[in-house]
mmCIF entry with sequence, helices, sheets and N, C-alpha, C, O atoms, coordinates in Angstrom:
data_MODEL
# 
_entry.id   MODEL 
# 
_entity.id                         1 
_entity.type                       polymer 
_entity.pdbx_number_of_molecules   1 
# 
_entity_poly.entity_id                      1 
_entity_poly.type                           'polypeptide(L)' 
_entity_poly.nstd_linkage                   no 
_entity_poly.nstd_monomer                   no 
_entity_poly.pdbx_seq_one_letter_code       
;(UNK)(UNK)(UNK)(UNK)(UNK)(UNK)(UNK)(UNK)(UNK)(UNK)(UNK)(UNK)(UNK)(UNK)(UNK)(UNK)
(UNK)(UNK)(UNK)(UNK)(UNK)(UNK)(UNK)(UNK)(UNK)(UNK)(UNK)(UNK)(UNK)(UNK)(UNK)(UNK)
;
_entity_poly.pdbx_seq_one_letter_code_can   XXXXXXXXXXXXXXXXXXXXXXXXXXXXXXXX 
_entity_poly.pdbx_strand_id                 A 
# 
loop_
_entity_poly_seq.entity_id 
_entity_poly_seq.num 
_entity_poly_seq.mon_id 
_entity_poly_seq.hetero 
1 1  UNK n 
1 2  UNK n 
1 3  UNK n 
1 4  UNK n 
1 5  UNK n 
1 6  UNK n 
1 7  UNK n 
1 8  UNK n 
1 9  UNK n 
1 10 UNK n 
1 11 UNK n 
1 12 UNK n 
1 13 UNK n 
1 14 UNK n 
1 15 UNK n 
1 16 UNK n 
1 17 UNK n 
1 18 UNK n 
1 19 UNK n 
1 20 UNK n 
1 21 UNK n 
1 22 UNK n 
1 23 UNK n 
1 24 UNK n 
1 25 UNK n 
1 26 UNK n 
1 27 UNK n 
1 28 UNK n 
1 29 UNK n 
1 30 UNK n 
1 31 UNK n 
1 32 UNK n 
# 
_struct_asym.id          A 
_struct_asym.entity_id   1 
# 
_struct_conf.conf_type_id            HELX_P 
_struct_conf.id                      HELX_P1 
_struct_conf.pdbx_PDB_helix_id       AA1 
_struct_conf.beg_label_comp_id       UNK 
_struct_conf.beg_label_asym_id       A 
_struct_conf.beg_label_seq_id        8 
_struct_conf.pdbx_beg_PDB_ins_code   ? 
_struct_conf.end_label_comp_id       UNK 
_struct_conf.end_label_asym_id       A 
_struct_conf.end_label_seq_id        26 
_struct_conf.pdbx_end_PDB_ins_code   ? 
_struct_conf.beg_auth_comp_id        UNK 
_struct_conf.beg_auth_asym_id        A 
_struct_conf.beg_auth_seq_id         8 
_struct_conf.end_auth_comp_id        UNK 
_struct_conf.end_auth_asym_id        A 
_struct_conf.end_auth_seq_id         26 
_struct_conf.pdbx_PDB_helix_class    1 
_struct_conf.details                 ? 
_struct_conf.pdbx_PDB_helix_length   19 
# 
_struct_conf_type.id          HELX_P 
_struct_conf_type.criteria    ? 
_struct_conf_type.reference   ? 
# 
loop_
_atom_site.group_PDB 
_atom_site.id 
_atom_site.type_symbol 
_atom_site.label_atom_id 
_atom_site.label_alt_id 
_atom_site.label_comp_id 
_atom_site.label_asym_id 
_atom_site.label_entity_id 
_atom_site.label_seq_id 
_atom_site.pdbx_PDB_ins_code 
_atom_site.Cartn_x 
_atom_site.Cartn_y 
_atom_site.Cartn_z 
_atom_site.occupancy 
_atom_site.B_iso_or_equiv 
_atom_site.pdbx_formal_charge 
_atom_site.auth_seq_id 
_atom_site.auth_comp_id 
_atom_site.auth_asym_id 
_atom_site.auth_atom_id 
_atom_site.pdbx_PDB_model_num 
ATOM 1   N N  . UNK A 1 1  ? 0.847   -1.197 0.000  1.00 0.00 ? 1  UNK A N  1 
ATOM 2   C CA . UNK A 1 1  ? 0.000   0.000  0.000  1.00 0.00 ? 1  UNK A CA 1 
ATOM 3   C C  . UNK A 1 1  ? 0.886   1.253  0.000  1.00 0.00 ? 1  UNK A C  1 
ATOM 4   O O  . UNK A 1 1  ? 1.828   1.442  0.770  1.00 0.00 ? 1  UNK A O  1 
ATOM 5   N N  . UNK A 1 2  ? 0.409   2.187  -1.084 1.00 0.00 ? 2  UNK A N  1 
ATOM 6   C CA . UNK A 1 2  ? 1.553   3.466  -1.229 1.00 0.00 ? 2  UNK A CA 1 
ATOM 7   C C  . UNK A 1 2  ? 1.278   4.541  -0.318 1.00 0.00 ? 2  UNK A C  1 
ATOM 8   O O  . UNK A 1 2  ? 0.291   5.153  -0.726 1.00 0.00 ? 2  UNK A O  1 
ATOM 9   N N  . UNK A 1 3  ? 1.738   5.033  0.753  1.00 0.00 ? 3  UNK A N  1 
ATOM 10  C CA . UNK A 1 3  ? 1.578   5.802  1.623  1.00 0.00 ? 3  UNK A CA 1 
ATOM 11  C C  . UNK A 1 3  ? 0.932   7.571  1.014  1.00 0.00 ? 3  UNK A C  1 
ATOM 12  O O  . UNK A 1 3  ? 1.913   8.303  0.886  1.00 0.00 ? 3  UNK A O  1 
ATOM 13  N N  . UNK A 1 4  ? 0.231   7.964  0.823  1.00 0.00 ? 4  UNK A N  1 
ATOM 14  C CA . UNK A 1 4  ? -0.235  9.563  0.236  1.00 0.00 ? 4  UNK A CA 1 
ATOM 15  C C  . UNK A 1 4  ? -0.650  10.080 1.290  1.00 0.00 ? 4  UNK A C  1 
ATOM 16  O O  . UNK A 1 4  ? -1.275  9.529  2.196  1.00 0.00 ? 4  UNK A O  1 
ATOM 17  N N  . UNK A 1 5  ? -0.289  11.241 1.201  1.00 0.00 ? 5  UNK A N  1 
ATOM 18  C CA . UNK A 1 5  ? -1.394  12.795 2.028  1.00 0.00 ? 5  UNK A CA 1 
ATOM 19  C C  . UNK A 1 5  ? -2.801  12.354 2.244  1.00 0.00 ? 5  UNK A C  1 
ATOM 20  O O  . UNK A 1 5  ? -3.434  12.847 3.177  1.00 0.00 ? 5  UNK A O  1 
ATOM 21  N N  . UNK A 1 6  ? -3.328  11.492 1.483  1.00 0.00 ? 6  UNK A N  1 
ATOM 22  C CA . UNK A 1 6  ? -4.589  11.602 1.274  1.00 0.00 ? 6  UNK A CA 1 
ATOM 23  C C  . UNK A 1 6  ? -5.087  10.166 1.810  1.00 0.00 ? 6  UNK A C  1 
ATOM 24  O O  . UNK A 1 6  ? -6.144  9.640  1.463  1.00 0.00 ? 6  UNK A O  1 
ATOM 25  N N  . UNK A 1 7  ? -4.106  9.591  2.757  1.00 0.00 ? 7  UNK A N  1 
ATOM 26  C CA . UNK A 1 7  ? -4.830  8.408  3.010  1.00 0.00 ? 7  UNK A CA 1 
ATOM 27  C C  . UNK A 1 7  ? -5.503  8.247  4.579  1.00 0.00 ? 7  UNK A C  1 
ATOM 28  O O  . UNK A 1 7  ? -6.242  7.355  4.996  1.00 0.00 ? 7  UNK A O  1 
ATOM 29  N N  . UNK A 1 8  ? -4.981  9.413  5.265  1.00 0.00 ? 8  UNK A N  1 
ATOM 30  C CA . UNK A 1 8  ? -5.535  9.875  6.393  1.00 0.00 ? 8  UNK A CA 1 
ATOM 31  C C  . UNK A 1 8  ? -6.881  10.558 5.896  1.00 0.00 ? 8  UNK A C  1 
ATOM 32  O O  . UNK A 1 8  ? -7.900  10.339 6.551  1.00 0.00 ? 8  UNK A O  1 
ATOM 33  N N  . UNK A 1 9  ? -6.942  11.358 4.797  1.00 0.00 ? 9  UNK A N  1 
ATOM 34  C CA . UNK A 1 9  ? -8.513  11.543 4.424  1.00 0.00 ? 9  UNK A CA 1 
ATOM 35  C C  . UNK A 1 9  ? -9.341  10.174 3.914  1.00 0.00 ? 9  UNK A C  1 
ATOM 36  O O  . UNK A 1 9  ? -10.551 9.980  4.035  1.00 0.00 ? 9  UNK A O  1 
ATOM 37  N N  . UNK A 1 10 ? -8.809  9.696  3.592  1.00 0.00 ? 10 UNK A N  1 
ATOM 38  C CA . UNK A 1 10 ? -9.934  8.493  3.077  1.00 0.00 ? 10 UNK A CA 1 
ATOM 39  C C  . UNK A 1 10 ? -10.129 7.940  4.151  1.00 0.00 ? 10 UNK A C  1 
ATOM 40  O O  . UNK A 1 10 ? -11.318 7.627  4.099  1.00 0.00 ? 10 UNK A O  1 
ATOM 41  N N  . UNK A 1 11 ? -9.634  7.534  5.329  1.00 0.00 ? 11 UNK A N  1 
ATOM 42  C CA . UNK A 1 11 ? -9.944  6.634  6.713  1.00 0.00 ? 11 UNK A CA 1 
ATOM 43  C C  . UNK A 1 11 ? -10.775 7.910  7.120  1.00 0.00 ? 11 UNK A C  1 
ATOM 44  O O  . UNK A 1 11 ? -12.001 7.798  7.134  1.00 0.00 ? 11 UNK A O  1 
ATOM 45  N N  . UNK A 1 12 ? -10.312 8.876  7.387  1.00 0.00 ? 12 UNK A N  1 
ATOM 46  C CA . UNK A 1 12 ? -11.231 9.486  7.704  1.00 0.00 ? 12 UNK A CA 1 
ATOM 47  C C  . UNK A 1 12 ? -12.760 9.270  7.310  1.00 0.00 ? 12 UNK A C  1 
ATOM 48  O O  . UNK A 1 12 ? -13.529 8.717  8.096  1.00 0.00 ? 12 UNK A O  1 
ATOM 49  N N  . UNK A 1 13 ? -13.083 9.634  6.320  1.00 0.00 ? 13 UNK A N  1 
ATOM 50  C CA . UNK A 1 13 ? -14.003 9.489  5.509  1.00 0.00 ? 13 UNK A CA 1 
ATOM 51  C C  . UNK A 1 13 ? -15.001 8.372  5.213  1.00 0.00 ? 13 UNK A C  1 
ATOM 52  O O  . UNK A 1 13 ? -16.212 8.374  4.993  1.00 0.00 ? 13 UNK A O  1 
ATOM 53  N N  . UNK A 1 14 ? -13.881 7.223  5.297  1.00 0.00 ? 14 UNK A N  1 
ATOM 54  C CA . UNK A 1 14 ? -14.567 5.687  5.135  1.00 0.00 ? 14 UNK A CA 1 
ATOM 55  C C  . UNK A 1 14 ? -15.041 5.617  6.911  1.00 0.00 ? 14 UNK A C  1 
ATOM 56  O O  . UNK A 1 14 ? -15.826 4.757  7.309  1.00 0.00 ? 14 UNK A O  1 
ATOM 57  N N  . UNK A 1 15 ? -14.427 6.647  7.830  1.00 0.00 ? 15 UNK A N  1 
ATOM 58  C CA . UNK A 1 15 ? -14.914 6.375  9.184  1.00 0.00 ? 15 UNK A CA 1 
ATOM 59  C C  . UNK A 1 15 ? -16.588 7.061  9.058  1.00 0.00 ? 15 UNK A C  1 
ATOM 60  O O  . UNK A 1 15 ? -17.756 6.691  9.182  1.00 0.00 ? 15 UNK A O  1 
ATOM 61  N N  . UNK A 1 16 ? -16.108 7.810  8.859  1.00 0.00 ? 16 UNK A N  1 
ATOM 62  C CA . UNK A 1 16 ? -17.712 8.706  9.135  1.00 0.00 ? 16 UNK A CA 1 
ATOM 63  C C  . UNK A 1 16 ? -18.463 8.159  8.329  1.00 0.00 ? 16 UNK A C  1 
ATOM 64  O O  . UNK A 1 16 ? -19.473 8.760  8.695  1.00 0.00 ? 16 UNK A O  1 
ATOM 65  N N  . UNK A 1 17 ? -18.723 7.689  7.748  1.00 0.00 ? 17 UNK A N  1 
ATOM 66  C CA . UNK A 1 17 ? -19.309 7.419  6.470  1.00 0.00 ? 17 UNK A CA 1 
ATOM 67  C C  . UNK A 1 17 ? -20.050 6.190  7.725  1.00 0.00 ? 17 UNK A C  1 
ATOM 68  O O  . UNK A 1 17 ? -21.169 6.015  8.208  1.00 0.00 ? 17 UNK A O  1 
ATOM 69  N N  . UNK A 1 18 ? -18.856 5.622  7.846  1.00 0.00 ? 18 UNK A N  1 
ATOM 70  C CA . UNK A 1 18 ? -19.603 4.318  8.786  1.00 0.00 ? 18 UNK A CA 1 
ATOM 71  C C  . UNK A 1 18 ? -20.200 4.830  10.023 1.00 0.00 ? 18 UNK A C  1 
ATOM 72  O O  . UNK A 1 18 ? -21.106 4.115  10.450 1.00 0.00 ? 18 UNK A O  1 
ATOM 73  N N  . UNK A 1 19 ? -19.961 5.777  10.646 1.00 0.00 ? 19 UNK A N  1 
ATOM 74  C CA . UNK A 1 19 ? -20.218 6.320  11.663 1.00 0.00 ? 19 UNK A CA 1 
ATOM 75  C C  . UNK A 1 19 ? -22.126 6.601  11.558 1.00 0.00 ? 19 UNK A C  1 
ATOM 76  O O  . UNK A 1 19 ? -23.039 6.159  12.255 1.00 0.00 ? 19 UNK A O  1 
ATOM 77  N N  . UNK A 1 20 ? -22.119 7.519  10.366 1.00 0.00 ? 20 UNK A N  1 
ATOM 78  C CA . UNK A 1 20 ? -23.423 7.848  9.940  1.00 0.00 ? 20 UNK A CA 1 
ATOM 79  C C  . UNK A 1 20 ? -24.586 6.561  9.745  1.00 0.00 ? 20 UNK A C  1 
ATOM 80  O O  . UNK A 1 20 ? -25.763 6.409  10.072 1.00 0.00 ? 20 UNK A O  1 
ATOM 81  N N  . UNK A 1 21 ? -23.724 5.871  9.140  1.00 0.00 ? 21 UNK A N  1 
ATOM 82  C CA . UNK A 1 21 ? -24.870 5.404  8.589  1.00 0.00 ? 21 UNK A CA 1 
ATOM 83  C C  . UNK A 1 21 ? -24.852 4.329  9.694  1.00 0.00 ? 21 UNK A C  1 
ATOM 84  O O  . UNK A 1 21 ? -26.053 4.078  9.789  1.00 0.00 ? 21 UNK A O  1 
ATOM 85  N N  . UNK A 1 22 ? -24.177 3.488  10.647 1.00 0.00 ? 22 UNK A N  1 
ATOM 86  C CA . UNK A 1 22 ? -24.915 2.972  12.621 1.00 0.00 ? 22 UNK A CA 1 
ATOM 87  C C  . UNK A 1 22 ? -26.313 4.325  12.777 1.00 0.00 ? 22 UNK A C  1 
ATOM 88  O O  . UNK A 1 22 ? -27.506 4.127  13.007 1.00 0.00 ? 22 UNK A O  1 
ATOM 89  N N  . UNK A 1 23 ? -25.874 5.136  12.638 1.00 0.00 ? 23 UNK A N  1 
ATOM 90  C CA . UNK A 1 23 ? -26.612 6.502  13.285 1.00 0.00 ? 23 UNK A CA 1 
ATOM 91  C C  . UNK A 1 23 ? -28.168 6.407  12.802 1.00 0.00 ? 23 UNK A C  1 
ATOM 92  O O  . UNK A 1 23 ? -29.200 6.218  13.446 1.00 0.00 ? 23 UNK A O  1 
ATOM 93  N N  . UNK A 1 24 ? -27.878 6.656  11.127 1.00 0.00 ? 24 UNK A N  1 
ATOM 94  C CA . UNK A 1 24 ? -29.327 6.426  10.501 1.00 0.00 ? 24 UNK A CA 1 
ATOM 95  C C  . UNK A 1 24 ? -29.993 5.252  10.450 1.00 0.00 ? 24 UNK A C  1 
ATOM 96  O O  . UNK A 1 24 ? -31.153 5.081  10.074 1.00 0.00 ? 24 UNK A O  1 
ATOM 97  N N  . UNK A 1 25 ? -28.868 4.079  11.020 1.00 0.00 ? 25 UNK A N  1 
ATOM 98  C CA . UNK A 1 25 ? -29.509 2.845  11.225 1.00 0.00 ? 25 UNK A CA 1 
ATOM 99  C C  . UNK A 1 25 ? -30.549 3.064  12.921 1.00 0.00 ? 25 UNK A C  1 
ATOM 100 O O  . UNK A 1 25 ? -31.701 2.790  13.257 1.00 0.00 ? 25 UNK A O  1 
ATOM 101 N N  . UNK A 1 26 ? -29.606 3.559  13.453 1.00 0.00 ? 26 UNK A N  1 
ATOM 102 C CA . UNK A 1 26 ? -30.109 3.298  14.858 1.00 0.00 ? 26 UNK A CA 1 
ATOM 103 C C  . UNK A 1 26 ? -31.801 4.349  15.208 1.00 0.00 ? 26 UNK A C  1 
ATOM 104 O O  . UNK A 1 26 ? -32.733 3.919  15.887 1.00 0.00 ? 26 UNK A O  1 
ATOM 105 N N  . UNK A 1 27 ? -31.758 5.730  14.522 1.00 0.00 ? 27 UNK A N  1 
ATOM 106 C CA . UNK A 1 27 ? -32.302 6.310  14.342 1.00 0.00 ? 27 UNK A CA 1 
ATOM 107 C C  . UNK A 1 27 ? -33.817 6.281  13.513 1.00 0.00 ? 27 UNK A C  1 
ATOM 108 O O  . UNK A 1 27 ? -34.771 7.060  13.533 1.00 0.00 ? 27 UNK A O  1 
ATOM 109 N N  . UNK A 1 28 ? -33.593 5.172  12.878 1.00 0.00 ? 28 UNK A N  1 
ATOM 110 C CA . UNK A 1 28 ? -34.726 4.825  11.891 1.00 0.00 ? 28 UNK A CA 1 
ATOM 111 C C  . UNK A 1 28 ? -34.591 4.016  11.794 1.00 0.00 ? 28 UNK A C  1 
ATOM 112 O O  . UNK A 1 28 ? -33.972 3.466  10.883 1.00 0.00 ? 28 UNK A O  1 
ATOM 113 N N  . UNK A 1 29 ? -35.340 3.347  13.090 1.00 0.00 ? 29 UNK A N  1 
ATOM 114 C CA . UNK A 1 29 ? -35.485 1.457  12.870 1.00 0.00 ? 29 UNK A CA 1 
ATOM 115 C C  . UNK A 1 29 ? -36.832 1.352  12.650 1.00 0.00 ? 29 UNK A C  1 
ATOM 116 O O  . UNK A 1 29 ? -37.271 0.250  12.976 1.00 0.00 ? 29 UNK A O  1 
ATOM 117 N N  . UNK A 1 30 ? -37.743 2.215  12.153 1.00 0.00 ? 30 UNK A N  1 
ATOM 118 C CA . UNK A 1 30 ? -39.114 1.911  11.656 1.00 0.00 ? 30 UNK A CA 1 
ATOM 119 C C  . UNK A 1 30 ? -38.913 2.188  10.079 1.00 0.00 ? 30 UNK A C  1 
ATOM 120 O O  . UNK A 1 30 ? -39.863 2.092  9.302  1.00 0.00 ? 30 UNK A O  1 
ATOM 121 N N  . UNK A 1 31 ? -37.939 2.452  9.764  1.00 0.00 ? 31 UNK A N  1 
ATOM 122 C CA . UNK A 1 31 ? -38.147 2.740  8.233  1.00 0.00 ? 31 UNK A CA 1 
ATOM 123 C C  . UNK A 1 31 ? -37.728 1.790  7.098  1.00 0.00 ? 31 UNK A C  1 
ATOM 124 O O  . UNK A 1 31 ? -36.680 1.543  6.502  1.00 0.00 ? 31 UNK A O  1 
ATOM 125 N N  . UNK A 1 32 ? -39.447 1.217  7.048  1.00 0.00 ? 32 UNK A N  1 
ATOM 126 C CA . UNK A 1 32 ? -39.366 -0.156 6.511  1.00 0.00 ? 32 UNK A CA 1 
ATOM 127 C C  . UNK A 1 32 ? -40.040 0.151  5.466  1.00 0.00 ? 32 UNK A C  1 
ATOM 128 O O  . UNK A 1 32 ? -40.282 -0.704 4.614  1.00 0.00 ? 32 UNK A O  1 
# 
């Protein structure tokens, strides 16, 4: 794996991303 500037933004990113969407899971468990 090639080390870039930009790979602390993508974890970032791939975090929240996951972060959100537990959230909108947890948040809208009637939305069926």
């Amino acid at each position: 794996m090639f080390w870039t500037p930009y790979a602390d933004w993508i974890y970032v990113v791939v975090s929240v991303s996951g972060m959100l969407l537990i959230i909108v899971l947890v948040l809208r468990p009637d939305a069926k």
